[in-house]
Every structure is written in C-alpha cells, then in structure tokens.
DOVEX-904337 format. One line per field, with one value per residue (C-alpha): x, y, z; residue number from 1; residue in one letter. Coordinates in steps of 0.5 Angstrom, whole numbers. Layout:
<lumvexs>
c1	(X | ...)
c2	(Y | ...)
c3	(Z | ...)
num	(NUM | ...)
residuo	(a | ...)
</lumvexs>
This chain:
<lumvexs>
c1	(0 | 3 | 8 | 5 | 1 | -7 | -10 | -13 | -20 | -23 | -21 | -16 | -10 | -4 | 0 | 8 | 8 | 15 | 19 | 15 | 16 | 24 | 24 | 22 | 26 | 32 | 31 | 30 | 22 | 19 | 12 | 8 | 5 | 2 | -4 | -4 | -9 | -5 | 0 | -4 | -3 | 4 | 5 | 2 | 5 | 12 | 11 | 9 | 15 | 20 | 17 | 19 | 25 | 32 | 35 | 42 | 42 | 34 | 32 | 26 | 28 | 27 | 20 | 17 | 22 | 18 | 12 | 13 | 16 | 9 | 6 | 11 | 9 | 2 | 3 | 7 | 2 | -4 | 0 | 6 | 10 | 18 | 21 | 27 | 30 | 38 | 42 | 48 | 53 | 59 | 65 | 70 | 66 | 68 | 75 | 72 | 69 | 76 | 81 | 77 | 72 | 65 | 64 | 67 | 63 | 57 | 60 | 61 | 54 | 51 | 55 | 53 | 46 | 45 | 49 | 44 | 39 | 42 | 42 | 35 | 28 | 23 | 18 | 24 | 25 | 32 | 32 | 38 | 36 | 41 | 48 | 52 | 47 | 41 | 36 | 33 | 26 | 25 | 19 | 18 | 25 | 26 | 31 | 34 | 36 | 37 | 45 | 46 | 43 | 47 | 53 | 52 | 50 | 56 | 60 | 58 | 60 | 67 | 69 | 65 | 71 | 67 | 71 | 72 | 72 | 80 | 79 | 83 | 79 | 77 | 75 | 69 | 66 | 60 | 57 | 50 | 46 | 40 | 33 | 28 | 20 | 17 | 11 | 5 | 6 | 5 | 11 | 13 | 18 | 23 | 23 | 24 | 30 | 33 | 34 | 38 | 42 | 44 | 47 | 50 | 54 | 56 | 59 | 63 | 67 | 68 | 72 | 67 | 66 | 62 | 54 | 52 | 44 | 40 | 40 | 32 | 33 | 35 | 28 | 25 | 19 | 21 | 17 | 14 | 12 | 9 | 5 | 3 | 0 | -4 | -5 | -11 | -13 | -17 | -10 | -10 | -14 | -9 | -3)
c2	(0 | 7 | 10 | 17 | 22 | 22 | 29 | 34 | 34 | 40 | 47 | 46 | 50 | 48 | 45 | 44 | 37 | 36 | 40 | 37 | 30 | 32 | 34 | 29 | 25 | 29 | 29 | 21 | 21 | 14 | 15 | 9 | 8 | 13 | 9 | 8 | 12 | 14 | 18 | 24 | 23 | 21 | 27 | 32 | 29 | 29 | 37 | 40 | 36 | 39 | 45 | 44 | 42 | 44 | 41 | 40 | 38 | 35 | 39 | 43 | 50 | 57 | 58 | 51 | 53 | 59 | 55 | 50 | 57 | 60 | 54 | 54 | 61 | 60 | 53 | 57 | 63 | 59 | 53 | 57 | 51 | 53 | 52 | 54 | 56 | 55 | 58 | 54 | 58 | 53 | 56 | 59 | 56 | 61 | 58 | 51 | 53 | 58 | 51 | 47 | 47 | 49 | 41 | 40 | 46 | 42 | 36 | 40 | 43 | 35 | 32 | 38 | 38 | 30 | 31 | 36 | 31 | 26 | 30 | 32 | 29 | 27 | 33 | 38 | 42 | 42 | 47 | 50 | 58 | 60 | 59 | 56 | 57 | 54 | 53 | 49 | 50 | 44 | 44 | 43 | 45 | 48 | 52 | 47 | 43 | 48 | 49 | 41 | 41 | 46 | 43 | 36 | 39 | 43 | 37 | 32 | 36 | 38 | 30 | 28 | 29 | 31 | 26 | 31 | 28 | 27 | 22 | 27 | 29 | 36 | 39 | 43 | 47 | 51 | 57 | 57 | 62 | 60 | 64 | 62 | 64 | 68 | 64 | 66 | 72 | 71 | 74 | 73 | 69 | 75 | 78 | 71 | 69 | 76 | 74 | 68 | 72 | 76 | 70 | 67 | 74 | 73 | 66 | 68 | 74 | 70 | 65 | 61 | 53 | 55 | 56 | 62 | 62 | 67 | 65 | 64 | 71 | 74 | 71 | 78 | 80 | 86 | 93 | 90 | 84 | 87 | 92 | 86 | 83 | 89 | 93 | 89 | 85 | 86 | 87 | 94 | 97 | 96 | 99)
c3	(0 | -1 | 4 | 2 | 7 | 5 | 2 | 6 | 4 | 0 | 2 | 7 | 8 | 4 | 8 | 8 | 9 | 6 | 11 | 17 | 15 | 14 | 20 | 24 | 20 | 21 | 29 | 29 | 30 | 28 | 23 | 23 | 15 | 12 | 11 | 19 | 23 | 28 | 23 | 23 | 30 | 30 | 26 | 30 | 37 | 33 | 31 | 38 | 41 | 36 | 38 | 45 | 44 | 43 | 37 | 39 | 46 | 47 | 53 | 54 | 49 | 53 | 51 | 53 | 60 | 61 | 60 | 66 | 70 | 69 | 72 | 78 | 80 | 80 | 84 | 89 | 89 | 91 | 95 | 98 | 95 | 96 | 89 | 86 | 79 | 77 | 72 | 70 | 65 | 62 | 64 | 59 | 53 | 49 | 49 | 48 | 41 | 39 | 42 | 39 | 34 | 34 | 34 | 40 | 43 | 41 | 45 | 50 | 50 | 49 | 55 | 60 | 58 | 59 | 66 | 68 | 65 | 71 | 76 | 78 | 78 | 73 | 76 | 75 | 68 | 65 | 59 | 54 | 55 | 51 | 48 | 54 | 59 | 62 | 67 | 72 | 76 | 81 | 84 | 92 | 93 | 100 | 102 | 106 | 100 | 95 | 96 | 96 | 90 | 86 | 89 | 86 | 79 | 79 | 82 | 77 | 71 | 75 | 75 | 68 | 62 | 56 | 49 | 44 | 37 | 37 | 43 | 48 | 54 | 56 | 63 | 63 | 70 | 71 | 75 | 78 | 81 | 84 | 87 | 90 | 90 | 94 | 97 | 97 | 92 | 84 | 81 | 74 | 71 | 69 | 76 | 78 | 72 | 74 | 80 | 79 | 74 | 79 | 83 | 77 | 76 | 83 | 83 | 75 | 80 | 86 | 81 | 77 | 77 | 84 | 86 | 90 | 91 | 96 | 102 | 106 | 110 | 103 | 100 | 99 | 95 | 91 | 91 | 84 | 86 | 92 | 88 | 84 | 89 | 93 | 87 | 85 | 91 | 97 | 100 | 98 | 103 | 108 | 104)
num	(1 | 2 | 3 | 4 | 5 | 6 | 7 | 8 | 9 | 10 | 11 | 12 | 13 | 14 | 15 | 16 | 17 | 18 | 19 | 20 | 21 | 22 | 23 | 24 | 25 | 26 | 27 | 28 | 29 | 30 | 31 | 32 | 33 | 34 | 35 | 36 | 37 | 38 | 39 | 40 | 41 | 42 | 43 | 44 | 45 | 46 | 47 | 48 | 49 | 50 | 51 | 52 | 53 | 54 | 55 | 56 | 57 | 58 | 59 | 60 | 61 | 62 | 63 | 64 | 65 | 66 | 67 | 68 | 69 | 70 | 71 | 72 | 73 | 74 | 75 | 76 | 77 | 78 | 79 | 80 | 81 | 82 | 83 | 84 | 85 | 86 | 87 | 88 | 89 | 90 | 91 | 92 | 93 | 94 | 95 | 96 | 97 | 98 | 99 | 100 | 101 | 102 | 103 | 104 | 105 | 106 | 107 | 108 | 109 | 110 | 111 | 112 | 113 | 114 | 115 | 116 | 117 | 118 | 119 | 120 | 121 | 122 | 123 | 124 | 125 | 126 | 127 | 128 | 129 | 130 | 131 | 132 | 133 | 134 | 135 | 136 | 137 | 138 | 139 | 140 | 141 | 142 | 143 | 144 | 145 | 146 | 147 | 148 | 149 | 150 | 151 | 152 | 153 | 154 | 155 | 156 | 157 | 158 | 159 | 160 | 161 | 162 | 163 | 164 | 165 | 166 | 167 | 168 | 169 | 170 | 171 | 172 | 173 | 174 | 175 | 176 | 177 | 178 | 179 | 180 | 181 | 182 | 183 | 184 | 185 | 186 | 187 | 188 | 189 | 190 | 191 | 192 | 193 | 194 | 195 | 196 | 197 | 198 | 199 | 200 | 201 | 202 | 203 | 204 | 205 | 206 | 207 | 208 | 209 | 210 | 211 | 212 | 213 | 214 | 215 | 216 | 217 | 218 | 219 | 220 | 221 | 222 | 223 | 224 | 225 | 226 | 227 | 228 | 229 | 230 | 231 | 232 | 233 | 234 | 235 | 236 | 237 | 238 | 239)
residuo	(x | x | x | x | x | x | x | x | x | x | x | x | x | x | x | x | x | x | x | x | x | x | x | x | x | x | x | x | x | x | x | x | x | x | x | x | x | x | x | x | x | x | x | x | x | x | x | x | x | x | x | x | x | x | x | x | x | x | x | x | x | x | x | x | x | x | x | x | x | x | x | x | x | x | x | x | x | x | x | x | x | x | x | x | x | x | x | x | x | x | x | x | x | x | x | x | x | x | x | x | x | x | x | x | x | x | x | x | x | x | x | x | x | x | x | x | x | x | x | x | x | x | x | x | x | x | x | x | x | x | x | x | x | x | x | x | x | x | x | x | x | x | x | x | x | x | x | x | x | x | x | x | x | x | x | x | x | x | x | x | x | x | x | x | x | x | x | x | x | x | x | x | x | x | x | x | x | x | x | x | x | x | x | x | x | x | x | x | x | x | x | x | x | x | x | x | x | x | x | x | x | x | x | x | x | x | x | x | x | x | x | x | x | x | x | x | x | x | x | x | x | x | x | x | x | x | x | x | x | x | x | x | x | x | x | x | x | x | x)
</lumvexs>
C-alpha cells in the first residue's frame, strides 16, 4: 500500500507536509504508515515535541521553559510550594569553540545537557536557554536543599570529561546562581529568572566553576511584586 500521506480534504490550508516530515526524519522521529490511522496523530505528536524541544541537546528550549515556570508561579502562588530556578553557564566556552572547534562545542553542549538531565528529578524541567547557558526549575525544593542541589549538579559536571571527536578529553566546569519563589505571592518569570542572574553573575566573579544561591533570609519580595500582589486585590485597602 502507499507509504504517501492521504490528501487533505477540499478547502483546507496547504500544508507543508514535506518540510515537517523531513524534520521529523531528520531528528529520528519514528511515523507509523501513511495509510495508518494513528499517522496523522504521530505526525502532530512529533511536530509539538519538536516545537518544545531543543534541537542539539534534546531538552526542553526556552520557551517550553517558561511555560513550566509560569505554571510554578501559579503553584506557588496558590499553595505556598517552595521551588527553586537555576541558572548554570559553561565556563570559558568561548575558548572551547576557539581551541576546538565549534563541533566540540557542540559535544560539549550535549554532554552538559545530558549530565544536567542525570542529576534532577523527573518532575523538574531542565532546558537550553540559551548559547551555553540553562536553566532548571525544581519544584517543592526547600531552602534547606537547594544548595545541596546545586553542589551535586556543579560536582558531577566537574568530574565528567567530555570525549571530543580526536579521542582526547576536556574538563569543563560550570557556575550556577540560583532564587527561590516568593511563597504565596504571583510573580513573573522574568522577576524570577533575573534573580538567578544575579546569583550566576556573582558565582563568575568570585572565581566560576561555583554555585551562589539566595539565602532564605535573602527571599524578599521585590516592590514590583509586592505592587503585583496588592494593586488588584482585597489586599490593598491595607496599604
């Protein structure tokens, strides 16, 4: 029977059938038969996982991030969860990519995000924010744990060599910064992100290959959060 996909019926949008199966192809999706029921399915399936996902290392990419962070801020803003968000940087991969080649760089890329991957639970969300940087959310993580956390992430990428194509190994470290939510108050993801930026800055100069996070007396609600929560609530008659 033919292995091509069915026509769309009368009147509906061209599709570019072609380019998404190549895609899918390309990043090793498996399509049952065209004349399968389920391939339309499949097909779909395969698309919204490419669209979440980013292309070189697997993980979630920065938008499918932000979308998991939104629904920790809602969690934590009804349930007073405790959750914490990491930002990890590859130190010195500029000179990775200079010394060795951009495909190192991306072996180097692959190997970080796979050892993130190892080191978290399957309720967190690991994802490639951006170049040489990513980020973590990990949900119901006290205080009291988040520094352990951190130290074994940044531990287990100090002692995992990455095999670059020649054979030889390389050492690559990283830096964290890492904030936690404000309980019980609805912030935003970029209040959030900026204030594991901050944290990350701070552990690239004090020295790198390190992990600075806010301490819980350091967990303060910022004047725009605070106006977020009492601008528009029965809060505000108190202010």
């Amino acid at each position: 029977m033919s292995s091509e996909p069915p026509f769309p019926p009368p009147g509906t949008p061209a599709l570019r059938l072609d380019s998404a199966l190549q895609l899918l192809r390309q990043s090793g999706h498996d399509l049952p038969s065209a004349d399968d029921p389920a391939w339309l399915q499949a097909v779909v399936d395969g698309l919204c996982d490419l669209s979440s996902r980013d292309p070189l290392t697997g993980l979630a990419n920065r938008r499918q991030f932000e979308l998991a962070l939104a629904r920790e801020i809602d969690r934590v803003a009804r349930a007073g969860e405790p959750a914490l968000v990491l930002m990890a940087d590859i130190d010195h991969f500029k000179q990775v990519n200079d010394r060795c080649g951009h495909a190192s760089g991306d072996l180097v890329l692959k190997a970080i995000a796979a050892t993130l991957q190892e080191c978290v639970r399957p309720m967190d969300t690991v994802a490639r924010f951006g170049g040489e940087e990513f980020a973590i959310v990990l949900p119901n993580c006290p205080p009291a744990f988040g520094h352990a956390v951190a130290e074994r992430v940044r531990r287990k990428v100090e002692q995992s060599p990455v095999a670059l194509p020649s054979g030889a190994p390389i050492s690559v470290t990283i830096s964290l910064g890492g904030a936690f939510a404000p309980q019980w108050v609805r912030s935003t993801a970029e209040l959030w992100i900026a204030r594991a930026d901050k944290l990350l800055y701070r552990a690239k100069t004090e020295g790198r290959n390190r992990a600075c996070l806010e301490e819980p007396a350091d967990s303060q609600v910022s004047a725009e959060e605070k106006s977020m929560l009492l601008g528009s609530s029965q809060f505000q008659d108190f202010e």
